[in-house]
ZAGUDO-287541 format. One record per atom (N, C-alpha, C): atom name; residue in one letter; x, y, z. Coordinates in pm, whole numbers, plus 32768, in hexadecimal, padded with zeros to 4 digits. Example, Ala and Ser with C-alpha at 12.3 -4.5 7.8 and 13.67 -1.06 7.14 Angstrom:
BEGIN
(rec N,A,(8527,7DC7,830C))
(rec CA,A,(84CE,7E3E,830C))
(rec C,A,(8528,7EB6,830C))
(rec N,S,(8505,7F1F,82C4))
(rec CA,S,(8557,7F96,82CA))
(rec C,S,(850A,8003,8313))
END
This chain:
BEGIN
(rec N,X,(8055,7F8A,8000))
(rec CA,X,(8000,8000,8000))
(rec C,X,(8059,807C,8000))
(rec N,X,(8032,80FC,7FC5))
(rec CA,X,(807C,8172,7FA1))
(rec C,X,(8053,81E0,8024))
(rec N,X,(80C6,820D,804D))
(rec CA,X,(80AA,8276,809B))
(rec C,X,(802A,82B6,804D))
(rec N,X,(8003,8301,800B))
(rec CA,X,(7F96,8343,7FDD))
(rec C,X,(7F36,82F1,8004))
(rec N,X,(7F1F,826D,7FB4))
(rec CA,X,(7EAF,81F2,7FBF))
(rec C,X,(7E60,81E3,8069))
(rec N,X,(7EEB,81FA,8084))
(rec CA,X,(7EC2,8201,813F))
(rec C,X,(7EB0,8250,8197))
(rec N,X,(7EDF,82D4,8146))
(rec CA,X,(7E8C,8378,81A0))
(rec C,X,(7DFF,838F,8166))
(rec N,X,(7DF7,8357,80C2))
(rec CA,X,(7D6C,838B,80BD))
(rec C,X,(7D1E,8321,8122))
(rec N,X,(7D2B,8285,8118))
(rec CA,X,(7CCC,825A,816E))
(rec C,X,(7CA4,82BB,8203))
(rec N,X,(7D34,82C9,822E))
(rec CA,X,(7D32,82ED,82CD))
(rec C,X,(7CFA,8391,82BB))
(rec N,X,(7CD9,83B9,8250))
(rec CA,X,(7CAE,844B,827D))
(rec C,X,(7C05,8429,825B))
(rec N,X,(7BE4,83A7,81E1))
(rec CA,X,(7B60,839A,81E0))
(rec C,X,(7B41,8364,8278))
(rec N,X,(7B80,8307,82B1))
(rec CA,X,(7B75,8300,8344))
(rec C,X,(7B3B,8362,83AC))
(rec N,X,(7B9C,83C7,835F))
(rec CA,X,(7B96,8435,83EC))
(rec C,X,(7B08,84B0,83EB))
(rec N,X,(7ABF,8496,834F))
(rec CA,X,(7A7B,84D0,8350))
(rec C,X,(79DF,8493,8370))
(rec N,X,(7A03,83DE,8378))
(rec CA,X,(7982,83C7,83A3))
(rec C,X,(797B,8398,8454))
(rec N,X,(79DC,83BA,8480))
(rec CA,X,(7A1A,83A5,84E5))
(rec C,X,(79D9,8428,8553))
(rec N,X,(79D0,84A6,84E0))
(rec CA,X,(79CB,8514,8525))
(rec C,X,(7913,8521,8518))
(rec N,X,(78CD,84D4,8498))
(rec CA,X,(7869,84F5,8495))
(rec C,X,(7822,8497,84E8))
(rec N,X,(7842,8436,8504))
(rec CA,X,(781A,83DC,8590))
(rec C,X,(7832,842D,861D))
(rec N,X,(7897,847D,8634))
(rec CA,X,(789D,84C8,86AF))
(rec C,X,(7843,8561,86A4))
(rec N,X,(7855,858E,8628))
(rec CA,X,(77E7,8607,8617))
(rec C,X,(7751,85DC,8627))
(rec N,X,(7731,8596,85F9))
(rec CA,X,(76A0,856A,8616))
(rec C,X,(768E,854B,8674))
(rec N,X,(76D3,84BA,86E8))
(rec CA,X,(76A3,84F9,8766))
(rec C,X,(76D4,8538,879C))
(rec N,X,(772A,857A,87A5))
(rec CA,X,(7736,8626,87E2))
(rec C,X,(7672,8673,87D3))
(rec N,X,(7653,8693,8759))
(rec CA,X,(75E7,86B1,8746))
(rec C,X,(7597,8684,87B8))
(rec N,X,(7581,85F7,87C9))
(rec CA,X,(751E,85C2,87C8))
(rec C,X,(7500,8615,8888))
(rec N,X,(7588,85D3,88AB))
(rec CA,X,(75AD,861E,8922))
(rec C,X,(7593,8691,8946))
(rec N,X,(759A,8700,88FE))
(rec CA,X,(755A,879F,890F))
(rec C,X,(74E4,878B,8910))
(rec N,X,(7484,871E,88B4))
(rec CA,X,(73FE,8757,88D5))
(rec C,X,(73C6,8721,892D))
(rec N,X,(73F5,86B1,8975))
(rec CA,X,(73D8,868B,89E6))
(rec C,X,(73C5,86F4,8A7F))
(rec N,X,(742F,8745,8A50))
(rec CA,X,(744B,87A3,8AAE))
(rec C,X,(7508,8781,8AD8))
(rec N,X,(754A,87F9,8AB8))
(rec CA,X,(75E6,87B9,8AB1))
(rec C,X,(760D,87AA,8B44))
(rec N,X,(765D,8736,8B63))
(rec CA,X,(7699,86F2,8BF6))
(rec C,X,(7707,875B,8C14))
(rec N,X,(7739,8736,8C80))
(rec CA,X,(7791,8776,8CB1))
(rec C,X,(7802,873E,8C40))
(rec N,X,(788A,879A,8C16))
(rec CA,X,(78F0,875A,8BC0))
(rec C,X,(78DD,879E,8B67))
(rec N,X,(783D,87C3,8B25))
(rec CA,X,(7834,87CF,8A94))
(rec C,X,(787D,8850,8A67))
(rec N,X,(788B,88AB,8AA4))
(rec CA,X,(78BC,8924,8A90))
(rec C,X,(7975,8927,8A66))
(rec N,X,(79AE,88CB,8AB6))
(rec CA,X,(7A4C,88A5,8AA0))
(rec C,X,(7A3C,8856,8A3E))
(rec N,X,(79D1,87E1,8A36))
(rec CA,X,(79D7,87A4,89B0))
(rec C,X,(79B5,880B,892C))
(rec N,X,(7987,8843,8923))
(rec CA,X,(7957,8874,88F6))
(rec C,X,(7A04,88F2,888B))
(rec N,X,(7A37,8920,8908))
(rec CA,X,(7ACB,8957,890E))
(rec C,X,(7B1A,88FA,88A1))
(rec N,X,(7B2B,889A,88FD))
(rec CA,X,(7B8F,8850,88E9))
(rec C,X,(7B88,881F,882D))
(rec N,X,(7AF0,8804,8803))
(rec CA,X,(7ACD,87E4,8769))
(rec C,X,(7AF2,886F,870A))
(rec N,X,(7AE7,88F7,874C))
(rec CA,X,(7B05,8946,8714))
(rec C,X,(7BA2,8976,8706))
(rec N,X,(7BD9,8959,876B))
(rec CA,X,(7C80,8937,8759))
(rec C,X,(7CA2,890B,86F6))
(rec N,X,(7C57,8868,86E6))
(rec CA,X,(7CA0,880E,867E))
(rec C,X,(7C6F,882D,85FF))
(rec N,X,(7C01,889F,85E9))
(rec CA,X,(7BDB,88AF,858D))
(rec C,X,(7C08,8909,8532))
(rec N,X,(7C39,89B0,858F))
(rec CA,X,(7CA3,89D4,857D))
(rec C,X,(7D3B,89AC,8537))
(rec N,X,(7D48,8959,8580))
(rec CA,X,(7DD7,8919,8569))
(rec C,X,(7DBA,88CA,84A6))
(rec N,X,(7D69,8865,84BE))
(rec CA,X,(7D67,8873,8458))
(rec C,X,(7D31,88DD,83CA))
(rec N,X,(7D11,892D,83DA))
(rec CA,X,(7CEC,899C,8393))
(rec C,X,(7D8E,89FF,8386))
(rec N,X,(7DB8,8A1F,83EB))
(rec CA,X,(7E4C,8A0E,83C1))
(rec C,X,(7ECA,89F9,837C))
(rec N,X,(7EBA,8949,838E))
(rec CA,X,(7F03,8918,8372))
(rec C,X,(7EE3,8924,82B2))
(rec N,X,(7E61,88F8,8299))
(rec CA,X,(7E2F,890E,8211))
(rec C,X,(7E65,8991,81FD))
(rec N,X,(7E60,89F3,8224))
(rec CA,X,(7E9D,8A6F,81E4))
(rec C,X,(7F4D,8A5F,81C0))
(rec N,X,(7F7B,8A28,8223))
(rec CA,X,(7FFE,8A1A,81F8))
(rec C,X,(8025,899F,81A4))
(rec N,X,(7FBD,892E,817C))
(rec CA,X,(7FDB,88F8,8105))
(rec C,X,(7FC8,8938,808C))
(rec N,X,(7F8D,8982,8082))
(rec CA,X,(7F55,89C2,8016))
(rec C,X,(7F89,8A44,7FFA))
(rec N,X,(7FF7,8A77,8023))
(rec CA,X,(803D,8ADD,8007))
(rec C,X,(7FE9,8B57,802C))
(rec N,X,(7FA3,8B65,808C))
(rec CA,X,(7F2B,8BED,80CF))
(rec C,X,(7F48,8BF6,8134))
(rec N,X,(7F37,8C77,8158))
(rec CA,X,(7F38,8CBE,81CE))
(rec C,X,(7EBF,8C8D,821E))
(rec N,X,(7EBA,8C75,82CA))
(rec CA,X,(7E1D,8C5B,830C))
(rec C,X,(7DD9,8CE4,8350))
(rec N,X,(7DB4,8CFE,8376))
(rec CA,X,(7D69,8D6F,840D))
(rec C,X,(7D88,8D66,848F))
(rec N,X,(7DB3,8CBC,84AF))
(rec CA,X,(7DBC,8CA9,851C))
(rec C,X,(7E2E,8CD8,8556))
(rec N,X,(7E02,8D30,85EC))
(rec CA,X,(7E92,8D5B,8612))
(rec C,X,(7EC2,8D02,869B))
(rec N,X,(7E64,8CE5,86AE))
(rec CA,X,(7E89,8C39,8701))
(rec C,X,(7E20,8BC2,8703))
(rec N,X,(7E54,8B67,870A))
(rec CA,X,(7DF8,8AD4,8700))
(rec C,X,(7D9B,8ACB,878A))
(rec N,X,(7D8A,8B16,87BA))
(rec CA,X,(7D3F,8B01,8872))
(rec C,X,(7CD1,8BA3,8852))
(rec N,X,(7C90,8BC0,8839))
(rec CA,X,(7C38,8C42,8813))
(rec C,X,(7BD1,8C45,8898))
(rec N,X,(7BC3,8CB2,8902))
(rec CA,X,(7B6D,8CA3,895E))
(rec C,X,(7AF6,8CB8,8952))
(rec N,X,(7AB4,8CC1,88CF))
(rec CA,X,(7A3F,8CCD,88CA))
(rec C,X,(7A10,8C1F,88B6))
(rec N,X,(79A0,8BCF,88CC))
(rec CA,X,(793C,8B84,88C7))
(rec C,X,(78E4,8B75,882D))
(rec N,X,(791E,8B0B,87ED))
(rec CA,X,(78B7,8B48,878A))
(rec C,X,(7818,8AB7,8783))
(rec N,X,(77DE,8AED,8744))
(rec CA,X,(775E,8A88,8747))
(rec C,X,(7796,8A0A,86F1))
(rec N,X,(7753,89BD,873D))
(rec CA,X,(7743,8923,86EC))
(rec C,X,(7716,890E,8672))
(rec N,X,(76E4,891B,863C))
(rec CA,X,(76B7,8920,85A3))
(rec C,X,(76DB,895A,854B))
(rec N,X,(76F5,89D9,856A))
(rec CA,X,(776C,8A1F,84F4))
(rec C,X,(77E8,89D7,84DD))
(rec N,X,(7822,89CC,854F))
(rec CA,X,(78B7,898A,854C))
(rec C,X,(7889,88E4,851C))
(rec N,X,(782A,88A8,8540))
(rec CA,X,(7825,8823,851C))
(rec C,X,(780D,8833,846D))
(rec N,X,(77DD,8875,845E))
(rec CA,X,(77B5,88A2,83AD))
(rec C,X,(7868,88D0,8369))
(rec N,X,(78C6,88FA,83D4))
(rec CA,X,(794C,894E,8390))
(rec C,X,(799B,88CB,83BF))
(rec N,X,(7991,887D,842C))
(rec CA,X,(79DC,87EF,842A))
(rec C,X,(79CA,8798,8397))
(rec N,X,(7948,879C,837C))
(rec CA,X,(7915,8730,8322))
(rec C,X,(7947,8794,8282))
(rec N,X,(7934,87F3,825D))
(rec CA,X,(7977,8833,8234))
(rec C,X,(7A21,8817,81FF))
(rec N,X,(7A8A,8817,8263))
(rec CA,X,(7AE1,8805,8263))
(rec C,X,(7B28,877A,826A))
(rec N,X,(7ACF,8735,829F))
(rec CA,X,(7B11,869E,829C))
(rec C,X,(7AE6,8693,81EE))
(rec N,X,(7A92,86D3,8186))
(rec CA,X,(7A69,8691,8115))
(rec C,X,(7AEE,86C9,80E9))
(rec N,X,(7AFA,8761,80F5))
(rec CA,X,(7B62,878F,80AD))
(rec C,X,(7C0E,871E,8095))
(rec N,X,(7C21,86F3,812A))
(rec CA,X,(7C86,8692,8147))
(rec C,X,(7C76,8639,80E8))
(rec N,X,(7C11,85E7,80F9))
(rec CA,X,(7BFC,8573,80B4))
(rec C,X,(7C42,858D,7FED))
(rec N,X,(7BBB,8600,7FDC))
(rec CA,X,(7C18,8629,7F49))
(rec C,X,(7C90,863B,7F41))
(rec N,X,(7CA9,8681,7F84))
(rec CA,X,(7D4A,86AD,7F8A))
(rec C,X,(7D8A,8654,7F6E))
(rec N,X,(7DA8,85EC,7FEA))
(rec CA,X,(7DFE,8556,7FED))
(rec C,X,(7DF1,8511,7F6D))
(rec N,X,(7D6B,8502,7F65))
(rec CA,X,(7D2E,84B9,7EE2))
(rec C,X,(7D93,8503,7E55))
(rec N,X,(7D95,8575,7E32))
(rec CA,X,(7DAE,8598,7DA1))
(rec C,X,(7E34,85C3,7DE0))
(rec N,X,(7E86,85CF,7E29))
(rec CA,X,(7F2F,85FD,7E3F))
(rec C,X,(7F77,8597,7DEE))
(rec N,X,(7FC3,85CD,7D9D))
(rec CA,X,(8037,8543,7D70))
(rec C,X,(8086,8503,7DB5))
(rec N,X,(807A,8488,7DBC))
(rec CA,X,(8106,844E,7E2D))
(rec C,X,(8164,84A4,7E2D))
(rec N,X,(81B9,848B,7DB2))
(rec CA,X,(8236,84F8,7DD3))
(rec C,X,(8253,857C,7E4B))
(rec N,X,(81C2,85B0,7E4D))
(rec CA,X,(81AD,8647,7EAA))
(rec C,X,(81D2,8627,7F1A))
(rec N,X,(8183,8583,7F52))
(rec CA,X,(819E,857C,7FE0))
(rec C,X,(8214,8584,8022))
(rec N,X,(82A7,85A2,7FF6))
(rec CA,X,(830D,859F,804D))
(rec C,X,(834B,8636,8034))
(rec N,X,(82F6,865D,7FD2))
(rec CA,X,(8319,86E7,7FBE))
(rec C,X,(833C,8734,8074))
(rec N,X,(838A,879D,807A))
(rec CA,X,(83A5,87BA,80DB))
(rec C,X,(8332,8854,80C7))
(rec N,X,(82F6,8884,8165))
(rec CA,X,(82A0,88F8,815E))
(rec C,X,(82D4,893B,81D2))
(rec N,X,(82DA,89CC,81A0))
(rec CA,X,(8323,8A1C,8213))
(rec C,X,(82A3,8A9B,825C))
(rec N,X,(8285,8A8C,82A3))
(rec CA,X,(821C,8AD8,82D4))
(rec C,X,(824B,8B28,838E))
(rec N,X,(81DF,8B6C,83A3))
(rec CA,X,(820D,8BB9,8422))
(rec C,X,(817B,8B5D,8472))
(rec N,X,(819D,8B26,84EB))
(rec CA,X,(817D,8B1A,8559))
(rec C,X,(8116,8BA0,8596))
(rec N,X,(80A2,8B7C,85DA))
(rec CA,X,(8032,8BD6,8620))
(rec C,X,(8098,8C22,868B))
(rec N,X,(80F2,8BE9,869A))
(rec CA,X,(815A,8C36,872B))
(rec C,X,(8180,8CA3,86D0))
(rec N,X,(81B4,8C88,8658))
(rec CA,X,(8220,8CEC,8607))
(rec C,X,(82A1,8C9B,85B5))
(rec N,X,(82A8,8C2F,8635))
(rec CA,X,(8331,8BE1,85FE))
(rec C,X,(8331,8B9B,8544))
(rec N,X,(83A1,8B93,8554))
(rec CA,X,(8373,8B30,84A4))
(rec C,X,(8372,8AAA,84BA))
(rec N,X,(835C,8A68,843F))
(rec CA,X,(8324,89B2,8467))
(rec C,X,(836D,89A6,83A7))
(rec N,X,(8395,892D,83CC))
(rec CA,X,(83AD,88ED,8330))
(rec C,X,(8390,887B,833F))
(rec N,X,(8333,8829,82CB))
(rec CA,X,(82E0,8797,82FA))
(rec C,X,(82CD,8777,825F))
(rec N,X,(82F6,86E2,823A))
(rec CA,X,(82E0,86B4,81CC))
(rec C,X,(8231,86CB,81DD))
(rec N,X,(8202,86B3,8131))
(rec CA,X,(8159,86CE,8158))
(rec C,X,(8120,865D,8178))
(rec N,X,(8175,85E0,816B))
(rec CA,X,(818A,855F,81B9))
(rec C,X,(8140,8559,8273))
(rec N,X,(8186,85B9,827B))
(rec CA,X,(8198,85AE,8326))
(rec C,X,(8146,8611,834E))
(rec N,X,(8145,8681,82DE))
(rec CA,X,(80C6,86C0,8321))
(rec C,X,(8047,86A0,8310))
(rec N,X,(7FEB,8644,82C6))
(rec CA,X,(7FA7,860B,8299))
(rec C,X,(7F99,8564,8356))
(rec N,X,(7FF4,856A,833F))
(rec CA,X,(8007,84F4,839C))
(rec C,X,(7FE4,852C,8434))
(rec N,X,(8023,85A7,843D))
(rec CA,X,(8022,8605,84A0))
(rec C,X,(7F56,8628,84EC))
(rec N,X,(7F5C,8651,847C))
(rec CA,X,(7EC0,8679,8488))
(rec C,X,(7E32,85DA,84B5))
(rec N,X,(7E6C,857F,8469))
(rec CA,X,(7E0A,850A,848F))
(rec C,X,(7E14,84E4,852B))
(rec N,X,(7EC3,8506,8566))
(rec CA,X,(7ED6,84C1,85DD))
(rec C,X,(7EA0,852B,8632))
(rec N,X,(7EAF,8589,8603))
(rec CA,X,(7E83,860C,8695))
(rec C,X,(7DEA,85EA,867F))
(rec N,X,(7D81,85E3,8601))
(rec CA,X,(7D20,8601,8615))
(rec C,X,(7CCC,857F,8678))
(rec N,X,(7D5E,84DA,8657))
(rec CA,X,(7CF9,8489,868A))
(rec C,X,(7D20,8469,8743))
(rec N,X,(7D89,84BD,877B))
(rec CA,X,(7DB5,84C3,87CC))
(rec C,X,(7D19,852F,8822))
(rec N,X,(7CF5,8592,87F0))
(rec CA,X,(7C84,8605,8815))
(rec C,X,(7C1B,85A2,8805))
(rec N,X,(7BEB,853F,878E))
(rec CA,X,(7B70,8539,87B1))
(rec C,X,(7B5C,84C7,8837))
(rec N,X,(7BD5,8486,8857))
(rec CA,X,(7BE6,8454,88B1))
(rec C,X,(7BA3,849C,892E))
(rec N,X,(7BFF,84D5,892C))
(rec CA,X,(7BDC,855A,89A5))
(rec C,X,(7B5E,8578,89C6))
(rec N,X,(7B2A,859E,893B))
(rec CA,X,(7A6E,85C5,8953))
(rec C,X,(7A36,8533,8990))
(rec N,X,(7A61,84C6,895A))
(rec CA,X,(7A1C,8454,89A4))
(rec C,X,(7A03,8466,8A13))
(rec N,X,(7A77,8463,8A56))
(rec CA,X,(7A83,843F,8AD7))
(rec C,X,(7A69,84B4,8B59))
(rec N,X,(7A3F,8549,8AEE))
(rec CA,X,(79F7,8590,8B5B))
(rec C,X,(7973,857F,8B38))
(rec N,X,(7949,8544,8AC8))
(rec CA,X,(78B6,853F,8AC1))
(rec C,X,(78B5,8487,8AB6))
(rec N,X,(7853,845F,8B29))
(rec CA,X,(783F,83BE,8B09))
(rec C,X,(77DF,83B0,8AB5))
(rec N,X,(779E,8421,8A9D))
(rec CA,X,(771E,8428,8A68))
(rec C,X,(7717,83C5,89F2))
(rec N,X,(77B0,841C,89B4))
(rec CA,X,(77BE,83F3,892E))
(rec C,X,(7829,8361,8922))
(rec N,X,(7812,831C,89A6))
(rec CA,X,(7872,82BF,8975))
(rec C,X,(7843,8246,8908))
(rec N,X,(77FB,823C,8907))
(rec CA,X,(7782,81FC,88BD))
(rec C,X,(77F2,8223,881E))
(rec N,X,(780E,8278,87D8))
(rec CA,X,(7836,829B,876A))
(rec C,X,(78C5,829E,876B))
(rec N,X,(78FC,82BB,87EF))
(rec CA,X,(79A0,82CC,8818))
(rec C,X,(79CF,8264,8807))
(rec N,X,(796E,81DC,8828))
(rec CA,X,(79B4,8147,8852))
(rec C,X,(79A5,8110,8795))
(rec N,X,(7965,8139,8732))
(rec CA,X,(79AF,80E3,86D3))
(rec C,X,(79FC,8139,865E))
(rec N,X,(7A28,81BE,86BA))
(rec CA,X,(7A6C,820C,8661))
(rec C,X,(7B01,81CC,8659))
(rec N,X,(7B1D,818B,8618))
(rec CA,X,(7B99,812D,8610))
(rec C,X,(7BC7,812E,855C))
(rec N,X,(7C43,8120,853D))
(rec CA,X,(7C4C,80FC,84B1))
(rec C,X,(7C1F,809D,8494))
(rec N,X,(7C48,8013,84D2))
(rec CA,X,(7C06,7F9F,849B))
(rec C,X,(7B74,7F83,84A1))
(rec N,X,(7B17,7FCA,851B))
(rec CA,X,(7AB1,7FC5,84EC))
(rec C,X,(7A75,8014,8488))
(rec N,X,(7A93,8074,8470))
(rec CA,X,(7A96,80AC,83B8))
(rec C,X,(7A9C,8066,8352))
(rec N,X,(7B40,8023,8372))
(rec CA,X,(7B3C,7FC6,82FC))
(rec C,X,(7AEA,7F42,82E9))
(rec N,X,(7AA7,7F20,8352))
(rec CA,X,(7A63,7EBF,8360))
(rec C,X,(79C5,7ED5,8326))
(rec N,X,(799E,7F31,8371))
(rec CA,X,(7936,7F7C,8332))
(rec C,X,(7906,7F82,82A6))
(rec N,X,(7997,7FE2,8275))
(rec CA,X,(7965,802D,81E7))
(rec C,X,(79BE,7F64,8197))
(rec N,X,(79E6,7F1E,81AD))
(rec CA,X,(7A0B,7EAA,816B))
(rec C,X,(7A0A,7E3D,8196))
(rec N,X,(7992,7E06,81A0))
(rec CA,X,(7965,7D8D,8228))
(rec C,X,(7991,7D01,81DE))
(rec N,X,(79CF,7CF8,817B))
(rec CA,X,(7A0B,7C81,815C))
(rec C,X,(7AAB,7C78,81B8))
(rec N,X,(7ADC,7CE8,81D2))
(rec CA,X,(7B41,7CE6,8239))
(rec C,X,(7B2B,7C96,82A3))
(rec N,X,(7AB1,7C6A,82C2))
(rec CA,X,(7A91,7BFC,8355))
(rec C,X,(7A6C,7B94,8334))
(rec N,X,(7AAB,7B78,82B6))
(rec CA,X,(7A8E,7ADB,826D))
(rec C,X,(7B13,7A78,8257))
END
């Protein structure tokens, strides 16, 4: 299997990964949101950030963000609409990049100021682990949603979307 072959899976992963945790997130607000939801809530907009980011510095663009932590709160549904949003963008991205690109080296400035140089290899790689490291996180301050947390896994993806894999 080709490095490419295996980020696009893991970013189609990451986007149904996220739409299993966005929905019950949802489901959770209209219940009336638990204690947690507000840091969860943070914490998805961090990683959402980050990757919105990081897409800017694959793509040779400048972002807005002047740090990845913003103290404002934003609503659940907008951002779940700009998550879902951005995981499609990924997906294309990975999908139509030429192999060759991925070891390309990218020189960008850091939310601190500092600079960063990262094959688009690693920054690509970068972004799946932080985002699946956070949605972790939301799990486990919301049990609500463990129900969706517990088969957010690669292999159950791959099992899922290719059920001859359990044959």
């Amino acid at each position: 299997m080709s490095s490419q072959t295996l980020l696009t899976s893991l970013y189609r992963y990451k986007a149904w990964a996220d739409d299993l945790m966005l929905d019950a997130m949802i489901e959770v607000e209209r219940a009336g949101p638990p204690s947690g939801f507000d840091a969860a809530l943070r914490i998805l907009n961090h990683a959402h950030i980050v990757d919105r980011i990081f897409m800017a510095h694959l793509e040779g663009r400048n972002h807005d963000y002047a740090n990845n932590e913003p103290d404002d709160l934003p609503l659940l549904k907008p951002l779940s609409a700009d998550i879902r949003r951005t995981d499609g963008a990924y997906v294309d991205y990975v999908a139509g990049l030429p192999a060759e690109d991925l070891q390309e080296p990218v020189r960008f400035r850091f939310t601190d100021g500092r600079p960063g140089r990262m094959s688009r290899e690693e920054m690509l790689a970068h972004v799946i682990t932080h985002g699946g490291y956070h949605r972790g996180e939301v799990g486990r301050l919301l049990p609500q949603i463990a129900r969706a947390a517990s088969v957010d896994v690669f292999a159950g993806y791959l099992h899922r979307f290719d059920p001859d894999r359990r044959t």
